[in-house]
VEXMI-168598 format. One record per residue (C-alpha): residue in one letter; chain; y, z, x. Coordinates in nm, 2 decimals, decimal comma, padded with zeros to 4 digits. Each point is the difference from the previous one (the first is absolute). Example, Ala and Ser with C-alpha at 12.3 -4.5 7.8 and 13.67 -1.06 7.14 Angstrom:
<rec A A <-00,45 00,78 01,23>>
<rec S A <00,34 -00,07 00,14>>
//
This chain:
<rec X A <00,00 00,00 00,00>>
<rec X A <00,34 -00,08 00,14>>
<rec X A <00,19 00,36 -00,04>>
<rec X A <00,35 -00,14 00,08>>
<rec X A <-00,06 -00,26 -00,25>>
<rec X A <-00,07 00,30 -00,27>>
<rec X A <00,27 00,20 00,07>>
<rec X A <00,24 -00,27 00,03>>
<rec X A <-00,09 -00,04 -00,37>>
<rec X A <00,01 00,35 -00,06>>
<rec X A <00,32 00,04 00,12>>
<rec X A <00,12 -00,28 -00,19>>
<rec X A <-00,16 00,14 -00,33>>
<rec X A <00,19 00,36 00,05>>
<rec X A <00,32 -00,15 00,03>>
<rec X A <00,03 -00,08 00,36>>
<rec X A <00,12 00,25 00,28>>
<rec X A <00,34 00,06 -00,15>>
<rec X A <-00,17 00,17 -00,33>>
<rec X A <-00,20 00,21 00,24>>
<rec X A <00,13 00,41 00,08>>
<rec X A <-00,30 00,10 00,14>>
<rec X A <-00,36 -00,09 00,07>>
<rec X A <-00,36 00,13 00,15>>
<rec X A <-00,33 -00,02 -00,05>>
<rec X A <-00,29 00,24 -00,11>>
<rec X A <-00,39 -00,05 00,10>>
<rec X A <00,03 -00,28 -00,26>>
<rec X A <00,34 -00,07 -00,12>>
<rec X A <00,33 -00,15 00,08>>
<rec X A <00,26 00,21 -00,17>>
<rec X A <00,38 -00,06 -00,08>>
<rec X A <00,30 00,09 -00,12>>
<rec X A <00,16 -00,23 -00,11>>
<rec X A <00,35 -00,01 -00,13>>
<rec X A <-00,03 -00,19 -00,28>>
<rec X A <-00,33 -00,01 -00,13>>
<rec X A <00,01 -00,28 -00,24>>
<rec X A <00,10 -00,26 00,23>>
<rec X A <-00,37 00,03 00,12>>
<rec X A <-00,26 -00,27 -00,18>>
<rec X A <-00,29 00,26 -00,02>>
<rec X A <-00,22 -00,31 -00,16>>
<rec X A <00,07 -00,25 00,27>>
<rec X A <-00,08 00,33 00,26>>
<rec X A <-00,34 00,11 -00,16>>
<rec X A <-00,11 -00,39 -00,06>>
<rec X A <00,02 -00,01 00,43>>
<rec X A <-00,33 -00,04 00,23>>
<rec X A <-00,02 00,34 00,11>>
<rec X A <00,16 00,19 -00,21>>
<rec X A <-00,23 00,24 -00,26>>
<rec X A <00,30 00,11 -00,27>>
<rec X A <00,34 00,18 00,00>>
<rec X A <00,07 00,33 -00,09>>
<rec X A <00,31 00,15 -00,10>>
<rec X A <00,00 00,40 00,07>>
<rec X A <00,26 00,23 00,16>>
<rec X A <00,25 -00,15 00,01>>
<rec X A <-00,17 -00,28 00,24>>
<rec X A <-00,11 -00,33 -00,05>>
<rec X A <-00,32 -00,04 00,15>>
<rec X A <-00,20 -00,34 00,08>>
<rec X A <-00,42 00,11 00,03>>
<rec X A <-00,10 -00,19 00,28>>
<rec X A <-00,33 00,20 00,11>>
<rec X A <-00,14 00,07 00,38>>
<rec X A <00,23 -00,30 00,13>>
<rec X A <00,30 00,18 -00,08>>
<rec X A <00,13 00,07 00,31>>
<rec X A <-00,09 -00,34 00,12>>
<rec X A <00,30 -00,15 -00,30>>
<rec X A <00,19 00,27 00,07>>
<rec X A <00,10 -00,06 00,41>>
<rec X A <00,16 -00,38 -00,15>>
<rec X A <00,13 00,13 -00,31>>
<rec X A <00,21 00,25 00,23>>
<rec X A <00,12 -00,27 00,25>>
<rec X A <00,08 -00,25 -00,26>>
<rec X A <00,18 00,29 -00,19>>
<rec X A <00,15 00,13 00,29>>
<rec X A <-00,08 00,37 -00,16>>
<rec X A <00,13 00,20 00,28>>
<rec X A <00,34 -00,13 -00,03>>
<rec X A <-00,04 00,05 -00,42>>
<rec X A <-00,14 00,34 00,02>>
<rec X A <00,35 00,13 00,03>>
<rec X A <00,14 00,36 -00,12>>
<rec X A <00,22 -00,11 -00,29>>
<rec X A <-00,20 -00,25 -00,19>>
<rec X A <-00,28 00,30 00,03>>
<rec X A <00,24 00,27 -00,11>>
<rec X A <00,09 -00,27 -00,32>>
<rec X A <-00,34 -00,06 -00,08>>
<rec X A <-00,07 00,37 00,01>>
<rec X A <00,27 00,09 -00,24>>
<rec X A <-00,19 -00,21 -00,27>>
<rec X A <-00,32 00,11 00,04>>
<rec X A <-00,14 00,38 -00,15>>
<rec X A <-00,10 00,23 00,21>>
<rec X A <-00,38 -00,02 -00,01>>
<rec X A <00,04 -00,34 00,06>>
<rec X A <00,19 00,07 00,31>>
<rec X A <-00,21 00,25 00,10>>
<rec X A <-00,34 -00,25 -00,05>>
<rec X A <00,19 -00,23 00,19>>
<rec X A <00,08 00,21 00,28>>
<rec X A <-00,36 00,15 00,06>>
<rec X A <-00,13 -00,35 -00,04>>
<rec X A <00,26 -00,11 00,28>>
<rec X A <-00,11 00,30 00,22>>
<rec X A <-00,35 00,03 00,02>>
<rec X A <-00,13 -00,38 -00,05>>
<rec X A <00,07 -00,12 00,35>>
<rec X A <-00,26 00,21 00,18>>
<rec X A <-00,24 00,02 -00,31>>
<rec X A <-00,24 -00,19 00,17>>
<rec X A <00,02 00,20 00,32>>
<rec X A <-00,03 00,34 -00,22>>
<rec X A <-00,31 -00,13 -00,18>>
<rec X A <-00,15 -00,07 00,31>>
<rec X A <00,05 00,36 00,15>>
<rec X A <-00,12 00,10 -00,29>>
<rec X A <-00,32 -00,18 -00,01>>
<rec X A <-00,03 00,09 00,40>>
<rec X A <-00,03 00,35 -00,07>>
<rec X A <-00,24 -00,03 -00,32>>
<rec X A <-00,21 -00,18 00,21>>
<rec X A <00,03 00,26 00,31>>
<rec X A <-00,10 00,25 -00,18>>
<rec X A <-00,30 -00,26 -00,15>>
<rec X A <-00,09 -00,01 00,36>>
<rec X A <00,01 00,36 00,02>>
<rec X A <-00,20 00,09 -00,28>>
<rec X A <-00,31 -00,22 00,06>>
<rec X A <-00,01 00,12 00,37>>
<rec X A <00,11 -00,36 00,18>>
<rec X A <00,30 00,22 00,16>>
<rec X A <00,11 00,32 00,04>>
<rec X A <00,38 00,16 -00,03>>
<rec X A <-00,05 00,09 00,34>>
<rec X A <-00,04 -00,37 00,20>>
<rec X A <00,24 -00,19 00,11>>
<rec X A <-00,06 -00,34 -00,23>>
<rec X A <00,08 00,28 -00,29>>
<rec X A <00,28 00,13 00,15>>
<rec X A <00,23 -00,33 00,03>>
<rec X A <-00,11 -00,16 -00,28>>
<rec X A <00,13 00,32 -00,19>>
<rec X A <00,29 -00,01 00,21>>
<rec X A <00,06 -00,37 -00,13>>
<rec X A <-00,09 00,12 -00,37>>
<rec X A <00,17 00,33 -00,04>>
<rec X A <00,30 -00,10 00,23>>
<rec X A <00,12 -00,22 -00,27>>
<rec X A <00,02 00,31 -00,22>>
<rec X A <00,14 00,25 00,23>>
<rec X A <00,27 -00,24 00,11>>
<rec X A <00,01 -00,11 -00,40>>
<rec X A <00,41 00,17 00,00>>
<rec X A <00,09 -00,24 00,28>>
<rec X A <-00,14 -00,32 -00,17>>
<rec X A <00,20 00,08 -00,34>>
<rec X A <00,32 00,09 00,14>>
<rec X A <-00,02 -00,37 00,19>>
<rec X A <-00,03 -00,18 -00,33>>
<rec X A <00,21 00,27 -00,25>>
<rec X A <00,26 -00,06 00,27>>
<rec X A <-00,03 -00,39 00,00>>
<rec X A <00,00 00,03 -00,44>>
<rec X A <00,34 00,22 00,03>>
<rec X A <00,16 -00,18 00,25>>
<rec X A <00,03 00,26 00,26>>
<rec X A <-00,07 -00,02 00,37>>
<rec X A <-00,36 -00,02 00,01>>
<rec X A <-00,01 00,17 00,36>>
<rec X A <00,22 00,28 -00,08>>
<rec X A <-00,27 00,03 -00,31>>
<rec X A <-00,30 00,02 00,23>>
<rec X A <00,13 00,25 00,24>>
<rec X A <00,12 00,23 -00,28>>
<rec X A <-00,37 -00,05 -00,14>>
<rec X A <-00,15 00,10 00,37>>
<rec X A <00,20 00,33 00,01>>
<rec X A <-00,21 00,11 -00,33>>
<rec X A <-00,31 -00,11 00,21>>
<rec X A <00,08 00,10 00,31>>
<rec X A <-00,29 00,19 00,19>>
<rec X A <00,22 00,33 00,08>>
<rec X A <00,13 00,05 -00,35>>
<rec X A <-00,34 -00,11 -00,16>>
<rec X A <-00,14 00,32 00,22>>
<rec X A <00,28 00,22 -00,14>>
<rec X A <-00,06 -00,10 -00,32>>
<rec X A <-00,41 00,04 00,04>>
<rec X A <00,08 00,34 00,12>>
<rec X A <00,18 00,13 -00,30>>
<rec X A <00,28 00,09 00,29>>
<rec X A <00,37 00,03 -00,14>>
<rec X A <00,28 -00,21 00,18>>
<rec X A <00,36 -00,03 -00,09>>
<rec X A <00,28 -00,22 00,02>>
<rec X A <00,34 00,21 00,07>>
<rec X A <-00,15 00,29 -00,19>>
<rec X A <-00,10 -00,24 -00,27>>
<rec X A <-00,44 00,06 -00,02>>
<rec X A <-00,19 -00,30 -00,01>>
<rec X A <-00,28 00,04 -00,21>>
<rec X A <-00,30 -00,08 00,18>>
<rec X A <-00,20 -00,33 -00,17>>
<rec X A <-00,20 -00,26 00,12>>
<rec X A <00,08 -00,37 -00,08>>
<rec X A <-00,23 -00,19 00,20>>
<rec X A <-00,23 -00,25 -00,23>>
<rec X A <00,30 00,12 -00,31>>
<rec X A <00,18 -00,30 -00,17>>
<rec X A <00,26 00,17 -00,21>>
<rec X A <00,21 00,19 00,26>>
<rec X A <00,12 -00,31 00,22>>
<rec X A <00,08 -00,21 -00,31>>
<rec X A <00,24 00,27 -00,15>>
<rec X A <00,13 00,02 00,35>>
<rec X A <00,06 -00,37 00,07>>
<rec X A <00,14 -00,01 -00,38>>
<rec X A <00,25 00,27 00,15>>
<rec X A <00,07 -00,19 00,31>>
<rec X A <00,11 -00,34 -00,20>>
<rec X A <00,30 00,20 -00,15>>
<rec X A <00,07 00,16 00,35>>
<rec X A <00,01 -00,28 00,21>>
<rec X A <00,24 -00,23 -00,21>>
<rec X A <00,25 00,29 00,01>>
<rec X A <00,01 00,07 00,39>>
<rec X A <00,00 -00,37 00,03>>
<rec X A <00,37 00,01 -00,14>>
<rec X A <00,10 00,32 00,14>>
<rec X A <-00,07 -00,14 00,41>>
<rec X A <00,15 -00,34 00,15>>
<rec X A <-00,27 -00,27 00,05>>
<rec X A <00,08 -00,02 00,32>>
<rec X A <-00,22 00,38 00,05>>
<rec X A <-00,12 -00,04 -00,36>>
<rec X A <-00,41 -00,16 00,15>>
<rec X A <-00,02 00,35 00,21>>
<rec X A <00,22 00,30 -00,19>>
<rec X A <-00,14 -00,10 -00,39>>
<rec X A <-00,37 00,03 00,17>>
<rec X A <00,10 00,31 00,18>>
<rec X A <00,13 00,18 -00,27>>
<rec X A <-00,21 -00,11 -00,28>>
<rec X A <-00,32 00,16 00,21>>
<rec X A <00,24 00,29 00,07>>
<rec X A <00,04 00,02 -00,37>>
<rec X A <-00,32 -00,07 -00,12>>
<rec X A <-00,22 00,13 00,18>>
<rec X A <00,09 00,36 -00,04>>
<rec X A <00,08 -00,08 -00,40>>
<rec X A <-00,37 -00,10 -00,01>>
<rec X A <-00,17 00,23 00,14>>
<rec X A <00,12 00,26 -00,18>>
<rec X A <00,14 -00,17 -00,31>>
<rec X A <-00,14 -00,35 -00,09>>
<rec X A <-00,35 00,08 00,17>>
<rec X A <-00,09 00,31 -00,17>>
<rec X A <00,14 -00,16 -00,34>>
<rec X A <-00,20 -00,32 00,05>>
<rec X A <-00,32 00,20 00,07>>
<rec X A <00,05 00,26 -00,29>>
<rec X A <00,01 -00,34 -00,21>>
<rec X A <-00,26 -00,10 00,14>>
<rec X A <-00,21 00,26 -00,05>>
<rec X A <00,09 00,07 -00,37>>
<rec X A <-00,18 -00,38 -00,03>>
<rec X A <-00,27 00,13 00,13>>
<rec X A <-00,04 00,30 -00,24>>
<rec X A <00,08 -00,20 -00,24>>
<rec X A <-00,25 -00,28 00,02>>
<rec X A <-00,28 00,23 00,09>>
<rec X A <00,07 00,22 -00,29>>
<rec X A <-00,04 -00,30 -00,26>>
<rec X A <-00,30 -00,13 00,16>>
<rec X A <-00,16 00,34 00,02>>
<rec X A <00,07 00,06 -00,35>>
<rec X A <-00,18 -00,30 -00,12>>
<rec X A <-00,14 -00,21 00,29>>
<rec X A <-00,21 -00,25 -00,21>>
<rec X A <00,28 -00,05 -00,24>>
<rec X A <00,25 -00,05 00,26>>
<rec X A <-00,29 -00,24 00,20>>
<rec X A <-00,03 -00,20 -00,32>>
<rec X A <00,42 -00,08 -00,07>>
<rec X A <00,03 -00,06 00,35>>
<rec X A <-00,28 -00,24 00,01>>
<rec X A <00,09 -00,21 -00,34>>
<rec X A <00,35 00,01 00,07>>
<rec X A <00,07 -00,08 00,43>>
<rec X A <00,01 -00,35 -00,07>>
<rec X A <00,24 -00,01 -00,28>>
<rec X A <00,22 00,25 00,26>>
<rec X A <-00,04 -00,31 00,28>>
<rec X A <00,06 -00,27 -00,25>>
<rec X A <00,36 00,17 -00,05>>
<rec X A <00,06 00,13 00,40>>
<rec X A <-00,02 00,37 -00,15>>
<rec X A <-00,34 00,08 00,23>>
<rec X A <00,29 00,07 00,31>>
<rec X A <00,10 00,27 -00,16>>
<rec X A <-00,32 00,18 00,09>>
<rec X A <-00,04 -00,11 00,35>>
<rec X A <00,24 00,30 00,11>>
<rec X A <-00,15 00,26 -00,17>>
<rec X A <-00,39 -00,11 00,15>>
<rec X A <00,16 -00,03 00,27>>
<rec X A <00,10 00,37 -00,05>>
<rec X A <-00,28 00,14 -00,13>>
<rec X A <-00,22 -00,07 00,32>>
<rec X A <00,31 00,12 00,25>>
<rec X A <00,03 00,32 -00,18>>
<rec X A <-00,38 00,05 -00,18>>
<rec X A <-00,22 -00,19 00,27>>
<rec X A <-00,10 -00,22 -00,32>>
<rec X A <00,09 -00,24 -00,29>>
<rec X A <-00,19 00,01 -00,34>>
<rec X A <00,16 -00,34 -00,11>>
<rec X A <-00,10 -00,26 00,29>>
<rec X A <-00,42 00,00 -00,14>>
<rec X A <00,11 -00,02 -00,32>>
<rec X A <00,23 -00,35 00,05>>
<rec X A <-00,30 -00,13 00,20>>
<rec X A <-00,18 00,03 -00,32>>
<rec X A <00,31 -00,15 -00,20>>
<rec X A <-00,06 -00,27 00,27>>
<rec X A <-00,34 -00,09 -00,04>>
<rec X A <00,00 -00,01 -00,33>>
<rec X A <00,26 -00,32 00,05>>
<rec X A <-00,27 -00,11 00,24>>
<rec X A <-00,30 00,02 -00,29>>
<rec X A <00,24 -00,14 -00,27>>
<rec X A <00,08 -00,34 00,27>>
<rec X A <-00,36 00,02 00,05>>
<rec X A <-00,11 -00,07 -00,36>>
<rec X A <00,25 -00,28 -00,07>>
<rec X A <-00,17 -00,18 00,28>>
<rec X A <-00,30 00,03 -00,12>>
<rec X A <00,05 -00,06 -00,32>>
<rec X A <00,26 -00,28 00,03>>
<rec X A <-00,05 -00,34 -00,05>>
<rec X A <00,34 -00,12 00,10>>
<rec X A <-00,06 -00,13 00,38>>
<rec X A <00,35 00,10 00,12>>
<rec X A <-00,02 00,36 -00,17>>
<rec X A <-00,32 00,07 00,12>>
<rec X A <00,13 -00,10 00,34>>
<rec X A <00,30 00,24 -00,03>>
<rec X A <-00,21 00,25 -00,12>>
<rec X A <-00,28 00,03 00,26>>
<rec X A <00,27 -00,02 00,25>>
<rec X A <00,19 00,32 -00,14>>
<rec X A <-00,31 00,17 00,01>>
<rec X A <-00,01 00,04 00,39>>
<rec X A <00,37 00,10 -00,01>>
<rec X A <00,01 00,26 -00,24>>
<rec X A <-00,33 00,13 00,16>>
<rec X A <00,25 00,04 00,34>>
<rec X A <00,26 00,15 -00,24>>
<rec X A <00,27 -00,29 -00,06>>
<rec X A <-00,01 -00,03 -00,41>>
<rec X A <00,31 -00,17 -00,06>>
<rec X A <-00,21 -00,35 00,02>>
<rec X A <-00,26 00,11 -00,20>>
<rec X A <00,24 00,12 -00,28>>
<rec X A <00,24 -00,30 -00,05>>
<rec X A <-00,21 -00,26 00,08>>
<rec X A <-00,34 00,13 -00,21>>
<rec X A <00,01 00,32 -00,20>>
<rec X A <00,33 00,08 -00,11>>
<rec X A <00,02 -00,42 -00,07>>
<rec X A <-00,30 00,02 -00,25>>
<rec X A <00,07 00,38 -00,14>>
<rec X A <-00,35 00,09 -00,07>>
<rec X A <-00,08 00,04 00,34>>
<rec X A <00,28 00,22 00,08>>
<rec X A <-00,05 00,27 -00,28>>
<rec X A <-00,40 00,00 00,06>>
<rec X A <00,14 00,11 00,40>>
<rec X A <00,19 00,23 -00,15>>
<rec X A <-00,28 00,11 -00,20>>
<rec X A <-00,24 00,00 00,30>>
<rec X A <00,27 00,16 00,23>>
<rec X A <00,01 00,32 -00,27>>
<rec X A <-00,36 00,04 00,01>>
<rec X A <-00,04 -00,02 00,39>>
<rec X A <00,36 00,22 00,04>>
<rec X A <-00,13 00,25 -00,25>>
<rec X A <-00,34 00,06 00,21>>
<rec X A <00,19 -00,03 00,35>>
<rec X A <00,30 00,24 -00,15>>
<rec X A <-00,28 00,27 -00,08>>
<rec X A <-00,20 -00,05 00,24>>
<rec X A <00,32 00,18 00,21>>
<rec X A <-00,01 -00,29 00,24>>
<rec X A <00,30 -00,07 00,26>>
<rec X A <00,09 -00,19 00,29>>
<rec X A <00,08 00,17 00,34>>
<rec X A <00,25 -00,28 00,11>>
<rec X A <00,20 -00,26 -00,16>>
<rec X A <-00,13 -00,34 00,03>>
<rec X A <00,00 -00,30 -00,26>>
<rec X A <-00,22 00,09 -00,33>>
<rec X A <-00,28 -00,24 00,06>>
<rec X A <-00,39 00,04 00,13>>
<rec X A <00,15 00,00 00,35>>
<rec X A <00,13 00,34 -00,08>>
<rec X A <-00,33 00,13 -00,04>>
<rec X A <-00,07 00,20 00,32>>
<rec X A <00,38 00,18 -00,10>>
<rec X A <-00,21 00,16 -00,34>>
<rec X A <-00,30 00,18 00,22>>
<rec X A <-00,04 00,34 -00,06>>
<rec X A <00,04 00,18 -00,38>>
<rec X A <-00,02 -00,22 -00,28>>
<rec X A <-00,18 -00,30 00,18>>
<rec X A <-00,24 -00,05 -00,19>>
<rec X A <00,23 -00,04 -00,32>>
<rec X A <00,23 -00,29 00,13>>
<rec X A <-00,30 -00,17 00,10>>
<rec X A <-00,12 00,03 -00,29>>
<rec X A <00,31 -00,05 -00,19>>
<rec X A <00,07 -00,34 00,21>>
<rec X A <-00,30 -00,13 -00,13>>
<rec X A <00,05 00,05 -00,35>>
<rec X A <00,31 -00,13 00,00>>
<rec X A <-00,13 -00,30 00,21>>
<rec X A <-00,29 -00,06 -00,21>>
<rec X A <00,16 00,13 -00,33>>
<rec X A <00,26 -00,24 00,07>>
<rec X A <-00,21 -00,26 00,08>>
<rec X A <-00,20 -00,02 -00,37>>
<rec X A <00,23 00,06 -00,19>>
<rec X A <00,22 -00,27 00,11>>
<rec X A <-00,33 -00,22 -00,01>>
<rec X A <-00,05 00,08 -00,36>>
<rec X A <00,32 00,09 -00,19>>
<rec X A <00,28 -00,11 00,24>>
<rec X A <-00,01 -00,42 -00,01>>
<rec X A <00,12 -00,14 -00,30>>
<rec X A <-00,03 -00,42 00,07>>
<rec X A <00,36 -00,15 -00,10>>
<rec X A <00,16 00,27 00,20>>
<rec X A <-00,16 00,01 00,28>>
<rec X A <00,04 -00,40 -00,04>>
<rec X A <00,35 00,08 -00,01>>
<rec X A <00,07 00,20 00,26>>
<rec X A <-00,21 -00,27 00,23>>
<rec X A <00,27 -00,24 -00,11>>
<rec X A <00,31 00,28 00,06>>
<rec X A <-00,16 00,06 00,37>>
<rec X A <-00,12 -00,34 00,08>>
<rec X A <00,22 00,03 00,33>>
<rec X A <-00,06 00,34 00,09>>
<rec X A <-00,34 -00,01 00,02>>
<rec X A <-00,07 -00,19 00,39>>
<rec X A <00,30 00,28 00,09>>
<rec X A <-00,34 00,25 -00,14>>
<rec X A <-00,26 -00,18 00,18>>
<rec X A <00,20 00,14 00,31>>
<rec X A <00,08 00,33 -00,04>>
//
């Protein structure tokens, strides 16, 4: 497929660069904002080679592309030239119209999706270290253990650091000033303080002693702080000191105001999330399994699902563990089992094509395919996932299972389950698979639809036979 030819036409069907305030790209979307949204020819976008549909959530404008993404997105942002129209004012205009859980979806979005890959990874590293570690191929103690964890866990530890690079680059502050102030909350002597329940103080002031290593809320509330700082000391000195004395003084100024303001706030937040979520799922685990599981996918179809990447995030920093990452495998799956059953039930040759190939994808987690070009396209398919996904969630949920790390909900995240509750996601993913799967097959094709959605999709479905 020629990439530059696709977003050429992309580009062109959004309104060209000079309708354009912002864009990015997510594991398998381009997303905009656009400043005027109906000068975009959504029809002529979603009838391209390559492109699966468009959705219109958040506030954003976002093309489905699937696991070529990124490889549309590096043209797109040369022929937009989105560095020069990622400017401060259009954003700030933009932001005004927008509500506030649509800026906030936007801005987690923003934050976390340009290392998700990397994080899953980790993630998946460490499940499978401690694989390794359970069925006796290494112990915690050799030295093949002790880097790879090094490479897994690092990630985590360092997590702060990798947030206040892209929070920084969202709010349009100096990145590196960002980073540093996110290295002072991980910074080896104060991490010791803080393990030691010792008491420092700043001019008298006491600094309550917390750790933020592997925590996510802290260094956002701090960098949100810091883009109302900077702009200020950027008028109060002369430009000609201004690239050395705002730097200085906003790390003069921040760092102390963190560490015993923002900080502690950010991780009394934090933890409140915690308590929260674990006292819902504790009340009623298989009830909370089973809305999770029929309802994640309707959350992704409208961008909402970033709202909950903070507080998993959370929960394992401050708990050791997350409740909700098993069950959205399950939610998963049952995507997987629904694609499964169109295929082979389908006797449309270019839906059955799409369908078999959205199999394998939502199998490795990526469901946005699977949704807009088979299930959600048809209906039936969607709400027997749904279905399936209750079942499974409901048997996962009660079955207390939870992830250790944060990784992609998909089968690769299996080795990140091991340990209590096991037995139930397993369990649980295969009902949903299966359930998924059969019901589909028998109640979830009905012939002139799926004949019309073949016919809707025609050019979106060689885009499926690659992803």
């Amino acid at each position: 497929m020629d990439y530059k030819l696709l977003a050429n036409e992309i580009l062109s069907g959004v309104g060209g660069k000079e309708n354009i305030n912002t864009a990015w790209h997510c594991a398998t979307r381009l997303r905009f904002k656009l400043k005027d949204e109906s000068k975009a020819d959504t029809q002529k976008i979603e009838n391209l080679d390559g492109v699966v549909t468009v959705v219109k959530s958040a506030g954003q404008y976002q093309v489905v592309i699937g696991n070529a993404v990124a490889k549309v997105f590096e043209p797109l942002a040369q022929l937009a030239d989105l560095e020069n129209t990622d400017n401060q004012d259009t954003e700030t205009t933009t932001n005004k119209k927008e509500n506030i859980m649509n800026r906030f979806i936007g801005f987690i979005s923003s934050v976390f999706t340009p290392f998700l890959g990397a994080m899953a990874g980790a993630g998946i590293l460490k499940g499978l270290l401690a694989l390794f570690v359970a069925i006796g191929w290494l112990t915690d103690k050799s030295g093949a253990y002790q880097i790879w964890y090094a490479a897994g866990d690092g990630f985590f530890y360092f997590l702060p650091v990798l947030l206040a690079f892209t929070a920084a680059k969202r709010l349009k502050v100096n990145q590196f000033v960002a980073v540093a102030l996110a290295t002072t909350l991980v910074y080896p002597t104060l991490v010791a303080i803080s393990g030691s329940a010792q008491t420092i103080n700043f001019f008298g002031i006491p600094v309550i002693p917390t750790t933020y290593t592997s925590s996510v809320i802290p260094i956002l509330l701090a960098v949100w702080v810091l883009s109302y700082l900077e702009p200020v000391l950027n008028k109060v000195f002369p430009e000609a000191v201004r690239n050395i004395f705002t730097p200085l003084f906003s790390l003069m100024i921040m760092a102390p105001l963190t560490m015993i303001v923002v900080g502690p706030l950010g991780a009394s937040v934090g933890t409140l999330l915690s308590s929260g979520v674990s006292a819902i799922y504790n009340t009623a685990p298989a009830v909370a399994g089973a809305i999770l599981g029929a309802f994640w996918q309707v959350f992704v179809i409208f961008g909402v699902h970033w709202t909950f990447v903070p507080v998993m995030m959370n929960n394992i920093s401050k708990l050791g563990y997350d409740p909700l990452l098993p069950i959205l495998s399950v939610a998963v799956l049952s995507q997987a089992g629904a694609a499964l059953g169109v295929f082979l039930k389908s006797k449309d040759k270019k839906m059955k094509s799409l369908a078999g190939s959205s199999v394998a994808t939502a199998v490795l987690g990526i469901t946005e395919p699977t949704i807009y070009g088979v299930t959600l396209k048809l209906k039936r398919p969607f709400i027997c996932a749904a279905i399936a996904g209750a079942i499974g969630g409901a048997i996962a949920g009660g079955g207390q299972a939870h992830a250790s790390s944060f990784t992609l909900p998909s089968l690769l995240a299996l080795p990140t389950y091991l340990g209590s509750g096991f037995t139930s996601v397993i369990i649980g993913l295969a009902v949903a698979f299966i359930l998924g799967t059969v019901l589909t097959y028998f109640f979830g094709i009905q012939r002139s639809k799926e004949t019309l959605a073949s016919s809707v999709v025609v050019n979106e479905k060689s885009q499926g036979m690659n992803i």
